[in-house]
C-alpha positions as CSV (number, residue, x, y, z in Angstrom):
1,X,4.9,17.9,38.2
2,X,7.4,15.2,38.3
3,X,8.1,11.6,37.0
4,X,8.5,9.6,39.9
5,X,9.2,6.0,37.9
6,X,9.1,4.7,34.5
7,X,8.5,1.1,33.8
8,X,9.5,-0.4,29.8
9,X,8.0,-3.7,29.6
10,X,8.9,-6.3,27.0
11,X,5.5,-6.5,25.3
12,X,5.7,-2.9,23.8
13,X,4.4,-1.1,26.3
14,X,5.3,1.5,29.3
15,X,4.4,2.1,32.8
16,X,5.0,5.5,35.0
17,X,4.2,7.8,37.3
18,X,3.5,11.4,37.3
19,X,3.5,13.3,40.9
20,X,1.4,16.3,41.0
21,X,2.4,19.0,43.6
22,X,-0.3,19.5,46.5
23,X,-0.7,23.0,45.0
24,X,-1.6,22.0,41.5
25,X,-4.0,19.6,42.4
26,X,-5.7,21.7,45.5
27,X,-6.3,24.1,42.7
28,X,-8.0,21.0,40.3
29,X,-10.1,19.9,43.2
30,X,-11.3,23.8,43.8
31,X,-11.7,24.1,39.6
32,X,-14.1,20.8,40.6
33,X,-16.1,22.4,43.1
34,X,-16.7,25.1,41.1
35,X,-18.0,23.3,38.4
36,X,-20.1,21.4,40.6
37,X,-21.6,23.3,43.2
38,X,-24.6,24.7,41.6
39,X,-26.0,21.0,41.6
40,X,-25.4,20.0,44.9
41,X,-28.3,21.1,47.4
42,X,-27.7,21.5,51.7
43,X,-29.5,22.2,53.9
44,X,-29.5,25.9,55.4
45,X,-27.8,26.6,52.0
46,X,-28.9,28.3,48.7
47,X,-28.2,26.1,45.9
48,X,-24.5,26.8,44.8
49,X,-23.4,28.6,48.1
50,X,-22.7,25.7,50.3
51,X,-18.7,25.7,50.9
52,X,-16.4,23.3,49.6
53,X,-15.3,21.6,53.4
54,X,-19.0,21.4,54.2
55,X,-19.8,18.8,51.0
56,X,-16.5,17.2,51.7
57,X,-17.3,16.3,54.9
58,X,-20.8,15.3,54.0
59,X,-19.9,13.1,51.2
60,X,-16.3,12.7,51.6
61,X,-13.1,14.2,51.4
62,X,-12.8,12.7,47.5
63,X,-16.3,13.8,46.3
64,X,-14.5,16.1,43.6
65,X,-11.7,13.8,43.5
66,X,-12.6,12.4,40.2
67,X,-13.6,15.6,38.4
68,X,-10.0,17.1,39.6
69,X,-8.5,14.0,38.2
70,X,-9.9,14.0,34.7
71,X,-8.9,17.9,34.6
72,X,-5.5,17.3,35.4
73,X,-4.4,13.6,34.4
74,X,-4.3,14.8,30.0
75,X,-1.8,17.5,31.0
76,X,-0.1,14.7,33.3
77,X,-0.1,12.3,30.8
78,X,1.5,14.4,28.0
79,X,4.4,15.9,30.5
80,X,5.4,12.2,31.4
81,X,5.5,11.5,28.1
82,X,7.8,14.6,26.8
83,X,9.6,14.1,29.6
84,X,10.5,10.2,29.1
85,X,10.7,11.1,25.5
86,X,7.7,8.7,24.4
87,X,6.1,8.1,20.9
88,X,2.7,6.6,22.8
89,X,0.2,4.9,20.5
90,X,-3.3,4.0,20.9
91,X,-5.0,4.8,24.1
92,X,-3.5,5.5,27.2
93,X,-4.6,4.3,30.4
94,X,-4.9,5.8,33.8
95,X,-4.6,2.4,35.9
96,X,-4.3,4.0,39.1
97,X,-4.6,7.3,41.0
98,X,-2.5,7.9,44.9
99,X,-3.4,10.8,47.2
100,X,-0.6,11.5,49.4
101,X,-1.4,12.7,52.9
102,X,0.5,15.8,52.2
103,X,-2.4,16.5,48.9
104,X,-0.2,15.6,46.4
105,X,-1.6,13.4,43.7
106,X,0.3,10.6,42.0
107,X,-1.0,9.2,38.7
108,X,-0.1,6.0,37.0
109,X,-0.4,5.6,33.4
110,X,0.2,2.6,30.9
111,X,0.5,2.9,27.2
112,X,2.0,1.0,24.3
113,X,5.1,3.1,22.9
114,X,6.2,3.0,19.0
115,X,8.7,0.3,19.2
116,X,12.3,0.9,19.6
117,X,13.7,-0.5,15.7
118,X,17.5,-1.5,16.0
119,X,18.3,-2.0,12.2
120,X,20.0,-4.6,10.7
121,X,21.6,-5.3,7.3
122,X,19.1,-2.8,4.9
123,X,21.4,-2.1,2.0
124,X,23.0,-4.7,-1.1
125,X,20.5,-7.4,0.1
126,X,19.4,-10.3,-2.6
127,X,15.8,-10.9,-3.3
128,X,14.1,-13.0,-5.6
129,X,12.5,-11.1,-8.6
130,X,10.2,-13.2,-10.9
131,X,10.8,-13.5,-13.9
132,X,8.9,-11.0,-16.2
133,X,9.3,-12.8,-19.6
134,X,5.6,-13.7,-21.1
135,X,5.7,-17.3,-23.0
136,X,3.5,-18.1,-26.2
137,X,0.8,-19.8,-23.8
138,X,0.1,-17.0,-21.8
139,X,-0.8,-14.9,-24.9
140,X,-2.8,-17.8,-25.9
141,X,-4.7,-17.8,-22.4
142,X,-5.1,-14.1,-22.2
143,X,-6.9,-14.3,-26.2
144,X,-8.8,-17.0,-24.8
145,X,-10.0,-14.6,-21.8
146,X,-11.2,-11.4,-24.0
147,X,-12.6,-14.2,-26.5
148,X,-15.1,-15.5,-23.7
149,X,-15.5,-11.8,-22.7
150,X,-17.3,-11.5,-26.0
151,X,-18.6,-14.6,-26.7
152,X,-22.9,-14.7,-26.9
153,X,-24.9,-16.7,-24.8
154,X,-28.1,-18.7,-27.0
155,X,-31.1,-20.1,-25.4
156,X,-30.8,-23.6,-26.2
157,X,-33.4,-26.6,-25.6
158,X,-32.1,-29.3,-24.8
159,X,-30.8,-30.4,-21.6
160,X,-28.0,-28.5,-19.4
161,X,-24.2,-29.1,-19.5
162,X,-21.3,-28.3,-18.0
163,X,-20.5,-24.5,-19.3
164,X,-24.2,-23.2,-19.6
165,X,-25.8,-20.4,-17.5
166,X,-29.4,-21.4,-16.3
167,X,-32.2,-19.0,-15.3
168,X,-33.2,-20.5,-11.9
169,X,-35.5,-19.9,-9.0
170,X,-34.5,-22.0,-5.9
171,X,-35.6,-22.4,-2.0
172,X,-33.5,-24.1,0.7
173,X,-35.1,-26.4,3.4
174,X,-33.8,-27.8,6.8
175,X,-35.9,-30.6,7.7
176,X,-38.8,-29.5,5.2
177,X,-38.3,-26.1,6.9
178,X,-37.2,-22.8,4.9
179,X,-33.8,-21.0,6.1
180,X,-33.5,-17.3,5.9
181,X,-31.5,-16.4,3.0
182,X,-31.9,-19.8,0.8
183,X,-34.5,-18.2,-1.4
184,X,-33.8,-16.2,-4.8
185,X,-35.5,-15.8,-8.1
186,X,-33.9,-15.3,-11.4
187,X,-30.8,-16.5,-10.6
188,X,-28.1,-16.4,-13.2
189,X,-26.0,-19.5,-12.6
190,X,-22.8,-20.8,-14.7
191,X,-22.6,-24.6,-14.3
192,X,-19.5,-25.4,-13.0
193,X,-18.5,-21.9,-11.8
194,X,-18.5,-23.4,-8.1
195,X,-20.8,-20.2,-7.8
196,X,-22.9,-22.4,-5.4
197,X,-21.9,-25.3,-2.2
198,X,-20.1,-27.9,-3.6
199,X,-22.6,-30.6,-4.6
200,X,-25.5,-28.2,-6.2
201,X,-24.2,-27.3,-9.5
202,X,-23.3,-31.1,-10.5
203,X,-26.7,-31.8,-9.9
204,X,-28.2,-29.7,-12.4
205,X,-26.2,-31.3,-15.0
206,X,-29.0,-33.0,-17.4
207,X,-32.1,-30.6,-16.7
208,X,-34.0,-29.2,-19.2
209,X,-35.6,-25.3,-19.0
210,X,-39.2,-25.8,-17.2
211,X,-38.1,-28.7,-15.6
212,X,-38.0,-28.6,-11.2
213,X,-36.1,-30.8,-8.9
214,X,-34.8,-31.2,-5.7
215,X,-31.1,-30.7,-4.8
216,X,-29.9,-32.5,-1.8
217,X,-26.0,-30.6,-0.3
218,X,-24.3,-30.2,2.9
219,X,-23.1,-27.5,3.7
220,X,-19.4,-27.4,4.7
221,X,-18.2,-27.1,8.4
222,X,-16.7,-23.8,8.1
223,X,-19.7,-22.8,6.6
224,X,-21.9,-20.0,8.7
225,X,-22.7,-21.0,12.0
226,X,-26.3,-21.7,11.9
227,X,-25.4,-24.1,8.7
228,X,-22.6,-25.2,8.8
229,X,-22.2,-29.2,8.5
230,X,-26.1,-29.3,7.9
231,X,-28.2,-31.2,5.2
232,X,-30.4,-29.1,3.3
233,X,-32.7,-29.6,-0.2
234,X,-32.9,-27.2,-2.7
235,X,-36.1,-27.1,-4.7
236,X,-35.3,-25.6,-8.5
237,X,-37.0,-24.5,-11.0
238,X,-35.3,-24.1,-14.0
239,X,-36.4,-21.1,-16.5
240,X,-34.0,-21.4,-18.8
241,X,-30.7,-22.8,-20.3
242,X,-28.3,-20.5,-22.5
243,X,-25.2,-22.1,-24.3
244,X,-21.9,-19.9,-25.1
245,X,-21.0,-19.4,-28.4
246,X,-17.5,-18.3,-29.1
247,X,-16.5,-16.1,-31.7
248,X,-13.9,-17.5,-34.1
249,X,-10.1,-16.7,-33.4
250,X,-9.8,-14.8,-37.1
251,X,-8.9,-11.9,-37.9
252,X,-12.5,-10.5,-38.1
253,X,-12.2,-10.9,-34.2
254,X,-9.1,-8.8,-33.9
255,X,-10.8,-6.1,-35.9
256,X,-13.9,-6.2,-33.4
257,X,-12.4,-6.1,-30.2
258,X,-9.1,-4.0,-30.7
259,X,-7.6,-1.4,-33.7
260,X,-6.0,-4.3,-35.3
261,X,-6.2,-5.3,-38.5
262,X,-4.9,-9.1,-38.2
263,X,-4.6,-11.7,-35.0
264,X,-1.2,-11.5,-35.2
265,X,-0.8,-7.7,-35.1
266,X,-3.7,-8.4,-31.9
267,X,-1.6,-11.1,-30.6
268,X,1.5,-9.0,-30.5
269,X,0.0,-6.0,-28.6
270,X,-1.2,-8.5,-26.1
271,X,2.2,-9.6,-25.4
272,X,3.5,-6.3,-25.0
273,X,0.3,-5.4,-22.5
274,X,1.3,-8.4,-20.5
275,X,5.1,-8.1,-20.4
276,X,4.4,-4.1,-19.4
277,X,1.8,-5.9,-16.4
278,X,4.3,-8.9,-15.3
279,X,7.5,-6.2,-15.4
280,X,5.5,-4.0,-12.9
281,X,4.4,-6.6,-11.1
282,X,7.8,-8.2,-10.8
283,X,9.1,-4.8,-9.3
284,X,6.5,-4.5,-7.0
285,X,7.4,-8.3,-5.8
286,X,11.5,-7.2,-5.6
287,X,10.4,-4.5,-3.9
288,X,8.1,-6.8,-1.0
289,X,10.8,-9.1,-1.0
290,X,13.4,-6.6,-0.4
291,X,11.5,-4.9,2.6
292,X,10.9,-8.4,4.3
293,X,13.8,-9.5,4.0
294,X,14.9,-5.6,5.8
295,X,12.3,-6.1,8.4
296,X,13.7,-9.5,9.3
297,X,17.1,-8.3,9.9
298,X,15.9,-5.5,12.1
299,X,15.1,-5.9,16.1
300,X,11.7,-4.5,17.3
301,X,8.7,-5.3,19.6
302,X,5.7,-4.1,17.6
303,X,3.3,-3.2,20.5
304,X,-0.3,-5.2,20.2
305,X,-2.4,-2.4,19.7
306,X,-0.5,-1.0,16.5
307,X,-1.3,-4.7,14.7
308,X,-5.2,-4.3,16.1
309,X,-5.4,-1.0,14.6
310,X,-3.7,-1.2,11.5
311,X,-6.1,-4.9,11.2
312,X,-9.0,-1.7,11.9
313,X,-7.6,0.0,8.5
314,X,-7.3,-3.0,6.4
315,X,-11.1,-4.2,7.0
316,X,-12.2,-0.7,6.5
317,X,-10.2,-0.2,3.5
318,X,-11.9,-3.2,1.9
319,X,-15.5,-2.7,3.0
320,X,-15.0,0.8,1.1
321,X,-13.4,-1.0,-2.0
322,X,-16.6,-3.6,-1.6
323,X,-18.7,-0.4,-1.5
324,X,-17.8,0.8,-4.8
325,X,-18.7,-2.7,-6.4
326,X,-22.1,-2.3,-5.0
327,X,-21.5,-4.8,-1.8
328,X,-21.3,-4.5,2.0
329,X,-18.9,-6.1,3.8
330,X,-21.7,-7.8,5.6
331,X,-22.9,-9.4,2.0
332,X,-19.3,-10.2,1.1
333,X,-19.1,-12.5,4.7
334,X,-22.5,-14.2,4.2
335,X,-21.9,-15.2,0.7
336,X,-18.8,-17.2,1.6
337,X,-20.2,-18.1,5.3
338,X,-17.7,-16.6,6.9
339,X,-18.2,-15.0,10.8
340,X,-17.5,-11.0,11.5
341,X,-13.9,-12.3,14.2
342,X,-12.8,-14.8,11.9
343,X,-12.4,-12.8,8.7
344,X,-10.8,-10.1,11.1
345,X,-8.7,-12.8,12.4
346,X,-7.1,-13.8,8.8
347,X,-6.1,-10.2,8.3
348,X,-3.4,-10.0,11.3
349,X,-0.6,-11.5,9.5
350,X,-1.0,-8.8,6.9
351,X,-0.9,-6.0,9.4
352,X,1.8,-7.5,11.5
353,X,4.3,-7.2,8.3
354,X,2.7,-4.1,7.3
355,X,3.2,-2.6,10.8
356,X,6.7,-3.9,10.6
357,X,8.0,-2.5,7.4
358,X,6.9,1.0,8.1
359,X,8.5,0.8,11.6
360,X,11.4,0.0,9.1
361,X,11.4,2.3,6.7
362,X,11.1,5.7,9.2
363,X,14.1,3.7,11.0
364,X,16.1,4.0,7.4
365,X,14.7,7.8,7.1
366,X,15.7,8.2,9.9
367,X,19.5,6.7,9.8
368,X,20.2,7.8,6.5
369,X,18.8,11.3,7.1
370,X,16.3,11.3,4.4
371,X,13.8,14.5,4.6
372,X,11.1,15.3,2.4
373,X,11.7,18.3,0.3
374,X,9.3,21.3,-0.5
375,X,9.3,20.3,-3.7
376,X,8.1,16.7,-3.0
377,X,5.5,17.9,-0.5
378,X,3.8,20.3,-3.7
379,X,3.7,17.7,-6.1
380,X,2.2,15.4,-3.5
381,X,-0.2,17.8,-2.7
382,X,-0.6,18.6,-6.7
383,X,-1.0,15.0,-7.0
384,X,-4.2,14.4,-4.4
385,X,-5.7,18.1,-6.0
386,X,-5.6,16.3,-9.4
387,X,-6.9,12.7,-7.8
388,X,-9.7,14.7,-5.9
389,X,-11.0,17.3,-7.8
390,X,-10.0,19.6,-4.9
391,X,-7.6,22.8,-5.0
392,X,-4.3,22.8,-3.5
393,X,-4.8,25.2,-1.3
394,X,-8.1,23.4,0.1
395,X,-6.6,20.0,0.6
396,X,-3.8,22.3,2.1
397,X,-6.2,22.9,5.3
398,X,-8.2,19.2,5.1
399,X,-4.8,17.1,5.2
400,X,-2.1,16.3,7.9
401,X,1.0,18.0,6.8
402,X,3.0,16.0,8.8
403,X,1.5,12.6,7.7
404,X,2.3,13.3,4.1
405,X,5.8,14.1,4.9
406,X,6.0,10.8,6.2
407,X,5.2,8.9,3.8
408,X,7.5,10.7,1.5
409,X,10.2,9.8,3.8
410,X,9.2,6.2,4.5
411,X,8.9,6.3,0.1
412,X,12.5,7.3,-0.4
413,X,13.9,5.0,2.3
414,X,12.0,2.1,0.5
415,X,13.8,3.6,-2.6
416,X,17.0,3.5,-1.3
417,X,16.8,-0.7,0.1
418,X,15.4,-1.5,-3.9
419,X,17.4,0.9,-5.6
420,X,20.4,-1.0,-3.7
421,X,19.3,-4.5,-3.9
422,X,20.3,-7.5,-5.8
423,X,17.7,-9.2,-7.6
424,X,17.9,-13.6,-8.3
425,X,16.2,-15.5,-9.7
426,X,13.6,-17.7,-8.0
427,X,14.8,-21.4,-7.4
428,X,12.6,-23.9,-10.0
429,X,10.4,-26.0,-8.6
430,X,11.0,-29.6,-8.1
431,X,8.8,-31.7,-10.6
432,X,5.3,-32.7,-10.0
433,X,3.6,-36.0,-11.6
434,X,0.6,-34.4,-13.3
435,X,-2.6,-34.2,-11.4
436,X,-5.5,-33.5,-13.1
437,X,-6.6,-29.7,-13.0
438,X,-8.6,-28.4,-10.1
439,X,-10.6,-24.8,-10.9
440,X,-10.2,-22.7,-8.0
441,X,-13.1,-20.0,-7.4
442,X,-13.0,-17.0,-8.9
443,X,-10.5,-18.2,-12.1
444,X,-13.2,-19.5,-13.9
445,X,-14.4,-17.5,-16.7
């Protein structure tokens, strides 16, 4: 065999050739005929006895042309690329196969490479840290959290407010007609949660338990297709109304929910839980800042296909976290009307930078000669024995060797850009007149 070209396109990705000598592939097309012979029946022939010129000239002289291909265009493949020195990713393709008139066989193949990374300024680089410092509010908030968390819900009669949970049953109608998946029964629903379309938990505001109505919404325009934009009317029936009662900020409550004896003793080891959480999260921000900041400096073309497939392991990674709450991802989409391509869509900017940094960080391993030790390797395959339940020597056999090396190596590199940065302090932000408060979903409690 023999490269003949090599084509490196700007996009990532590589075109070349790969001649294979008459001999080599004369012996691929025979390998075919052997294969296939037993199936092909002439006439005047047993099955399987009819020689190899004899089909060719019957069907053609590339009958086993294809079969000899796919036999011979892996090995192909693999020697252009050793020979070019190629990191290919993702599939290859074979976009075009040439039979010389002297039987030798030229194969053309295209594949994205692992982008060429030219580094730029990766050490003593200033990145904002936030600051970690936890003010008397945010204890006061937090208190306020765990005191909801244990507050009691009372059946009440008298009509619904803003802050009570009805008992509902409900059923959706387009044009006096029911919709798939607009019917429920026993539905626990928090008045002003924004639980439900904008519009539908307002008007619940001043019904009593045993009372029915109708809800007239529309649903919003980015909303699931078959909705979206649509006027629909809920009919309700309300089973019940609960009001929360609170439990009193005293020091009876700091006894109940933690070892404390007094609020403030509670209060104090609720500072210290959040100035532990904001320090690590403020590392962990440094530390993002710090690698973006790296990635920007550095020169590469990230081919398409490594963004597509790391978008693959971010939407599988968070059906599986979905799975352990109880939910598919399919559930998760409907409930906030979202379609399969868009939601896929809003994850590329995330595996774009993702792709990037680790592109990065094997660049730094790679420059600074950063290896992983044999020591690092057992205690990261300790770790995953301890995480899994598994023994050492199992998880040994089960896991890519090479993979956790990696990420040892692209670990340490990250270590050396933070361990070298320079952290600042975010720039405050101008002043705002005040606007009155808007509850985003999922912060109410």
């Amino acid at each position: 065999m023999v490269v003949k070209s090599v084509e490196k396109r700007e996009d990532g990705t590589v075109k070349f050739q790969v001649e294979i000598d008459p001999e080599a592939f004369e012996a691929a097309l025979n390998r075919a005929y052997i294969k296939n012979k037993n199936k092909i029946t002439v006439s005047g022939f047993r099955r399987g006895k009819a020689p190899r010129k004899l089909i060719e000239a019957m069907y053609g002289r590339d009958f086993f042309q294809e079969d000899a291909v796919e036999r011979v265009s892996q090995e192909a493949f693999d020697f252009g690329a050793a020979e070019e020195k190629l990191d290919a990713v993702g599939k290859s393709a074979l976009s075009d196969v040439e039979v010389g008139d002297d039987k030798s066989c030229t194969l053309t193949f295209e594949t994205a490479v692992y982008p060429e990374v030219t580094l730029g300024e990766y050490k003593n680089l200033e990145a904002v840290k936030p600051d970690a410092s936890v003010s008397d509010a945010e204890v006061d908030s937090e208190v306020e959290k765990i005191r909801r968390r244990n507050a009691r819900e009372e059946v009440v009669e008298r009509e619904a407010a803003e802050g009570d949970t009805l008992l509902i049953d409900f059923e959706g109608f387009l044009d006096g007609v029911p919709f798939e998946g607009g019917k429920a029964e026993n539905h626990s629903l928090k008045l002003g949660s924004e639980q439900f379309i904008p519009g539908f938990e307002e008007q619940l505001v001043g019904v009593k338990a045993g009372e029915e109505c109708d809800v007239a919404v529309t649903f919003p325009e980015d909303y699931a297709e078959e909705l979206a934009g649509k006027e629909a009317v809920f009919h309700v029936k309300v089973k019940e109304v609960k009001e929360e009662q609170l439990p009193e900020l005293d020091d009876e409550f700091a006894k109940d929910v933690s070892e404390f004896d007094t609020l403030d003793e509670y209060r104090e080891s609720v500072r210290r839980e959040l100035e532990h959480k904001k320090e690590h999260e403020a590392g962990h921000a440094f530390e993002d800042n710090l690698l973006q900041k790296a990635a920007d400096n550095m020169t590469a073309v990230i081919p398409e296909v490594m963004i597509s497939s790391r978008q693959d392991g971010l939407l599988r990674e968070f059906a599986q976290n979905l799975a352990a709450q109880g939910m598919s991802l399919e559930q998760y989409l409907g409930m906030f009307g979202m379609e399969p391509k868009a939601f896929r869509d809003s994850t590329r900017a995330t595996a774009e930078k993702q792709v990037r940094i680790r592109a990065l960080l094997k660049k730094v391993a790679e420059a600074e000669g950063i290896e992983a030790t044999d020591e690092e390797i057992e205690a990261e395959y300790a770790k995953f024995a301890e995480e899994f339940g598994e023994p050492v020597e199992t998880l040994k056999a089960e896991l890519d060797g090479d993979m956790i090396k990696e990420d040892i190596r692209r670990r340490k590199a990250s270590d050396l850009i933070v361990d070298s940065g320079i952290p600042v302090a975010a720039e405050p932000e101008a002043e705002e007149a005040p606007a009155e408060e808007v509850v985003l979903m999922g912060e109410a409690e």
